[in-house]
Every structure is written in C-alpha cells, then in structure tokens.
VEXNUMI-230606 format. One record per residue: residue number from 0; x, y, z of N, C-alpha, C, O, CB in turn; residue in three letters. Coordinates in steps of 0.02 Angstrom, whole numbers, plus 50000, padded with zeros to 5 digits. Glycine has a CB too. Layout:
BEGIN
REC    n   n.c1   n.c2   n.c3  ca.c1  ca.c2  ca.c3   c.c1   c.c2   c.c3   o.c1   o.c2   o.c3  cb.c1  cb.c2  cb.c3  res
REC  NUM      X      Y      Z      X      Y      Z      X      Y      Z      X      Y      Z      X      Y      Z  Ala
...
//
This chain:
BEGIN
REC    n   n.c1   n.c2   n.c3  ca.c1  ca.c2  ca.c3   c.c1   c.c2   c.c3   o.c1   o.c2   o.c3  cb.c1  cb.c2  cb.c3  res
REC    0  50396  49788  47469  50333  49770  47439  50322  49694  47443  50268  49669  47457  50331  49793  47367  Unk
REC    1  50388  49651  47427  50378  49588  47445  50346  49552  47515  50306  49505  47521  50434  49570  47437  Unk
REC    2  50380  49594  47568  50367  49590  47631  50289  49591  47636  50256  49548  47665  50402  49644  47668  Unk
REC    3  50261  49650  47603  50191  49660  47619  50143  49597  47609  50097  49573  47642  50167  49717  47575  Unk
REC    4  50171  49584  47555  50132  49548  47505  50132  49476  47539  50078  49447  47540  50167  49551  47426  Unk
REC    5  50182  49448  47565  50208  49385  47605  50158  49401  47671  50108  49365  47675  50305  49384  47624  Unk
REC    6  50164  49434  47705  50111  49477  47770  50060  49474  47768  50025  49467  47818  50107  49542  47779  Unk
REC    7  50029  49479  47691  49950  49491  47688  49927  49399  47674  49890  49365  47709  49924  49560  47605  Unk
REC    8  49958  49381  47621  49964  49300  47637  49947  49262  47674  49892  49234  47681  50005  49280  47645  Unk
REC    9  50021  49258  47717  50019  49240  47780  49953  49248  47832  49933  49202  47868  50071  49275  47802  Unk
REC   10  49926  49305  47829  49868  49325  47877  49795  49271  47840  49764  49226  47867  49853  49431  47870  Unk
REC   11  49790  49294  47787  49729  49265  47728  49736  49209  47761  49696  49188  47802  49739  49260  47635  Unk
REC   12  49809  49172  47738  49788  49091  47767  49809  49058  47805  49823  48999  47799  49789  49047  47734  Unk
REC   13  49815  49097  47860  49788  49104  47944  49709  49093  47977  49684  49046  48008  49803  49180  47964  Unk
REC   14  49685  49156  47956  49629  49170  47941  49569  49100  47917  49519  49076  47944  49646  49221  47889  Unk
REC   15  49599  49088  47864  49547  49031  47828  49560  48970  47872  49511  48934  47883  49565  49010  47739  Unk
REC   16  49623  48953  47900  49634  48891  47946  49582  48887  48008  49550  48837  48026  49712  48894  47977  Unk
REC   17  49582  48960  48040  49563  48990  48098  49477  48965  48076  49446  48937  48122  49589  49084  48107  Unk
REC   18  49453  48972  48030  49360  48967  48016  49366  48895  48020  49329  48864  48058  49317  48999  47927  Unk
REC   19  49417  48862  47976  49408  48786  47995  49389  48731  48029  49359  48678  48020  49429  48774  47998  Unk
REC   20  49431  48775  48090  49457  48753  48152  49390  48726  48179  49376  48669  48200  49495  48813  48198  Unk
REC   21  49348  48789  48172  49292  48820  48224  49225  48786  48196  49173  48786  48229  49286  48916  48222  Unk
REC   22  49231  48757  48135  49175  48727  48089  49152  48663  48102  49102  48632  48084  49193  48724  48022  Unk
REC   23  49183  48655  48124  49161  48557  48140  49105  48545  48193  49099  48582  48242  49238  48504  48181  Unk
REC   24  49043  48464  48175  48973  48504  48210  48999  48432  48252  49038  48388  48236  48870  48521  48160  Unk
REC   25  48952  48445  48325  48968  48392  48362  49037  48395  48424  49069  48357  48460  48981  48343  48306  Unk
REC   26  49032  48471  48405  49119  48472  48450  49085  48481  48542  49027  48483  48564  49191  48580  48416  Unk
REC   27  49152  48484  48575  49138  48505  48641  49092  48554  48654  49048  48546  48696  49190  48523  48669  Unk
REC   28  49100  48613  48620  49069  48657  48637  49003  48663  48620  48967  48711  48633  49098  48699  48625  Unk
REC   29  48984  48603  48584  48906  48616  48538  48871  48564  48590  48813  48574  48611  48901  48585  48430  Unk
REC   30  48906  48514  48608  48876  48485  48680  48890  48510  48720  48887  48467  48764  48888  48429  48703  Unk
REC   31  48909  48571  48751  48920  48586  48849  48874  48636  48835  48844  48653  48886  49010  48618  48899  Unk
REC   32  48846  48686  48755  48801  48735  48787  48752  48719  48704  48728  48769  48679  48844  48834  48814  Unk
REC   33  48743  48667  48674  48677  48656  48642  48634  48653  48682  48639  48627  48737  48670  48605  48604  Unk
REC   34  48570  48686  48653  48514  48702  48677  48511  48746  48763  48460  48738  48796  48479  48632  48672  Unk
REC   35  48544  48772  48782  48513  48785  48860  48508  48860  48826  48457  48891  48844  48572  48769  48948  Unk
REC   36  48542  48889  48790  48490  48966  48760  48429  48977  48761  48399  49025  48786  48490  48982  48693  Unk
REC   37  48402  48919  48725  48319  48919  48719  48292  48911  48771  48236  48938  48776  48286  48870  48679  Unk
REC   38  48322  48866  48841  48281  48855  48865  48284  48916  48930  48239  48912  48971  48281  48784  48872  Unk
REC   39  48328  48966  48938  48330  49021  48969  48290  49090  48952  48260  49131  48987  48390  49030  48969  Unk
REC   40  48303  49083  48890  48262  49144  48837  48191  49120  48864  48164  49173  48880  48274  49134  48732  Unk
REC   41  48148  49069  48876  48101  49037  48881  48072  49072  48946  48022  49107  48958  48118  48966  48880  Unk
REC   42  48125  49048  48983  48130  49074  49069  48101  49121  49089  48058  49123  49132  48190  49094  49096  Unk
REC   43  48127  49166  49054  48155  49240  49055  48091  49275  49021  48064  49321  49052  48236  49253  49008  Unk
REC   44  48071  49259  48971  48000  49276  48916  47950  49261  48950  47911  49309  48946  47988  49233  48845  Unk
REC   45  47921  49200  48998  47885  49180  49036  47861  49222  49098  47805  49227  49123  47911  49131  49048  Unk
REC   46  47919  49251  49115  47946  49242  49183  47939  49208  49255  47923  49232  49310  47946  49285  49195  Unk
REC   47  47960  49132  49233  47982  49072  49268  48051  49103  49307  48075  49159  49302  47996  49004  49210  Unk
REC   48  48071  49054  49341  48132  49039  49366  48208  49054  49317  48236  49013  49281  48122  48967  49382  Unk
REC   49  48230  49134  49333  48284  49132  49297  48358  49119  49311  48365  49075  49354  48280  49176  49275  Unk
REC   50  48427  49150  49283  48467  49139  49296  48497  49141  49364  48456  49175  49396  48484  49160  49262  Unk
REC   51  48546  49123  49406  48536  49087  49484  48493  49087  49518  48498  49102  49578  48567  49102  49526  Unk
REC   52  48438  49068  49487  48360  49064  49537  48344  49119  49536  48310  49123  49587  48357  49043  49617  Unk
REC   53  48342  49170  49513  48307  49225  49546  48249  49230  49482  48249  49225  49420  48362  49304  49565  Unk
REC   54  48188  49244  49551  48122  49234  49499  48121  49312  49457  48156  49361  49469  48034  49218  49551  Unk
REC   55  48084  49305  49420  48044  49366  49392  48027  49418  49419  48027  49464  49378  47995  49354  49372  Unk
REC   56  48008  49436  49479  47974  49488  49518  48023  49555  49530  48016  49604  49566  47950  49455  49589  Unk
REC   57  48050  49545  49506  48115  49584  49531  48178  49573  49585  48205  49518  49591  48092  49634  49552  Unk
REC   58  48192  49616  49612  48260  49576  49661  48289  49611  49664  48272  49669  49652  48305  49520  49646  Unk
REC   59  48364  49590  49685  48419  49633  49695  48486  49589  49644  48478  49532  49622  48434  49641  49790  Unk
REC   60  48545  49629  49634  48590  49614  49586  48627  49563  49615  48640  49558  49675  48628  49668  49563  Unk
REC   61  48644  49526  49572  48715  49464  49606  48779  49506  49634  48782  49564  49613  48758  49405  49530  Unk
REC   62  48823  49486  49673  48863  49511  49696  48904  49488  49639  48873  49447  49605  48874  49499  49763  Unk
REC   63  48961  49500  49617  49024  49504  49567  49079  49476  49611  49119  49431  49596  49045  49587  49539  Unk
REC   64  49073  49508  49667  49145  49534  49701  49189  49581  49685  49243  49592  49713  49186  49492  49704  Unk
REC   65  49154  49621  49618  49210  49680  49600  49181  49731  49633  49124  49752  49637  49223  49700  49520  Unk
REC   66  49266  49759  49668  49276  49795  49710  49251  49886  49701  49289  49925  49730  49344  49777  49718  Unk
REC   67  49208  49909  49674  49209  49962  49641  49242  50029  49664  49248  50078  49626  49153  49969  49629  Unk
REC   68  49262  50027  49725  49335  50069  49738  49376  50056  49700  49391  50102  49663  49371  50063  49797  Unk
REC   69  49392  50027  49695  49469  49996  49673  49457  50019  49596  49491  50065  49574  49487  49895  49687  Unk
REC   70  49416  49992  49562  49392  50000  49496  49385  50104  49467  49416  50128  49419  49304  49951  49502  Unk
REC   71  49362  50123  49491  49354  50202  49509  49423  50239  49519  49442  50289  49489  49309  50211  49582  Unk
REC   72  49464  50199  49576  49545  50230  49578  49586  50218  49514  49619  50259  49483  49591  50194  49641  Unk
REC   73  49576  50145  49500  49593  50140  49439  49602  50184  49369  49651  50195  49333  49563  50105  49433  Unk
REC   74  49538  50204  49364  49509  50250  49298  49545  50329  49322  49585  50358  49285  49400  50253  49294  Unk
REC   75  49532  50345  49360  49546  50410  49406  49637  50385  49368  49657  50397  49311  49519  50404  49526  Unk
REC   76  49676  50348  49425  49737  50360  49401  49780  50365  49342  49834  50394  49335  49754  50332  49421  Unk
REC   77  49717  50307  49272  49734  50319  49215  49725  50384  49199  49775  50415  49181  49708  50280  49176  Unk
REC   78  49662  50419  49203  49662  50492  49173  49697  50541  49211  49688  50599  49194  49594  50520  49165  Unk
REC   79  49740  50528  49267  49805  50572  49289  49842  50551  49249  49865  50590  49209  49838  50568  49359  Unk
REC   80  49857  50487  49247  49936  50485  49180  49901  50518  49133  49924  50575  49128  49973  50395  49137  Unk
REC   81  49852  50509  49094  49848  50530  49021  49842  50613  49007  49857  50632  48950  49783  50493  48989  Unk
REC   82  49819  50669  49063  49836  50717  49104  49904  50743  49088  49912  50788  49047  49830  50694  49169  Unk
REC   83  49965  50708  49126  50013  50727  49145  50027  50704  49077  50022  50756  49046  50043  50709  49208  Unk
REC   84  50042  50660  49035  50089  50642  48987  50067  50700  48919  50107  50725  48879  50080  50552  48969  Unk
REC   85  49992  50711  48921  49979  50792  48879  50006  50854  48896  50014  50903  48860  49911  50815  48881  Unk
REC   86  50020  50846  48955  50035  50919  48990  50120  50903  48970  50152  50952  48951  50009  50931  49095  Unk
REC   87  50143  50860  48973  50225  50866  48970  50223  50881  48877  50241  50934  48851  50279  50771  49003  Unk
REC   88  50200  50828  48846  50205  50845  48777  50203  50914  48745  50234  50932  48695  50160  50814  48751  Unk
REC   89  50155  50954  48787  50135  51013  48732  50183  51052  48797  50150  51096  48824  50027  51040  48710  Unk
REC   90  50235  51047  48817  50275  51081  48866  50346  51052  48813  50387  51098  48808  50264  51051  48965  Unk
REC   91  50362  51007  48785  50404  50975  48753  50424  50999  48686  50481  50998  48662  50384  50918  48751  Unk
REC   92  50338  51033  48645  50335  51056  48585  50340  51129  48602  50353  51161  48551  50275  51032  48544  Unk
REC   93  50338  51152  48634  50373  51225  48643  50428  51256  48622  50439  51314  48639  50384  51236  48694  Unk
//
C-alpha cells in the first residue's frame, strides 16, 4: 500500500513539473509557429493559395512516399499472428 501511495505521488508531481515546463510564453515554439494558423485557415476559407501551393480548385494528393504495399502486407501479417496466436490458445485451453 505504501508502494502505491509513493507511485501515485511520484506521478502527481511529475505531472505538475511536466505543465510547467510547457507554460512559459515567448518560447521557441511560440516563435517558429505563432501566428501562421491564422494565416492558412485564411487561405484555405478564401480559397487563395494553400498548403504546398496547391490552389483551391481541386487537384491531386501530395505524394507521402508511403509505400501502400508494404503498409497492407503489414496489417495482413499482423492479423495472421493475431489469427494463429487465438487458434493456439483455445487449442492450449482444451
């Protein structure tokens, strides 16, 4: 119970350090992306010139570079393990 109690602590004022941290005005991050929200939302509401140039009229999608084979085999092979590791279990509880 002590343990718990030390655990939950510990986390609380973690936690409260962690909001601290993040509170201060004027930091890096409030200068590399203050204000360019507004002025995209603007863009975009208008429909001016939006994100990598592409106007308003419609278009076609940015390329990613993700491979969507690869992505697809991926998922596919997880739901064979998760497949096989049900099928052994309820073969286990027998």
């Amino acid at each position: 119970m002590k343990k718990l109690l030390v655990g939950i602590s510990a986390t609380g004022v973690a936690l409260g350090l962690a909001s601290v941290a993040f509170a201060g005005s004027g930091t890096a991050l409030l200068m590399e992306y203050g204000g360019v929200g507004g002025e995209t939302q603007h863009k975009v509401a208008t429909g001016g010139v939006g994100v990598l140039g592409a106007t308003g009229g419609g278009g076609t999608l940015p390329f990613t570079g993700v491979d969507l084979a690869l992505v697809t085999a991926g998922a596919l092979a997880l739901l064979c393990i998760g497949w096989i590791l049900r099928r052994v279990g309820a073969q286990q509880k027998s």
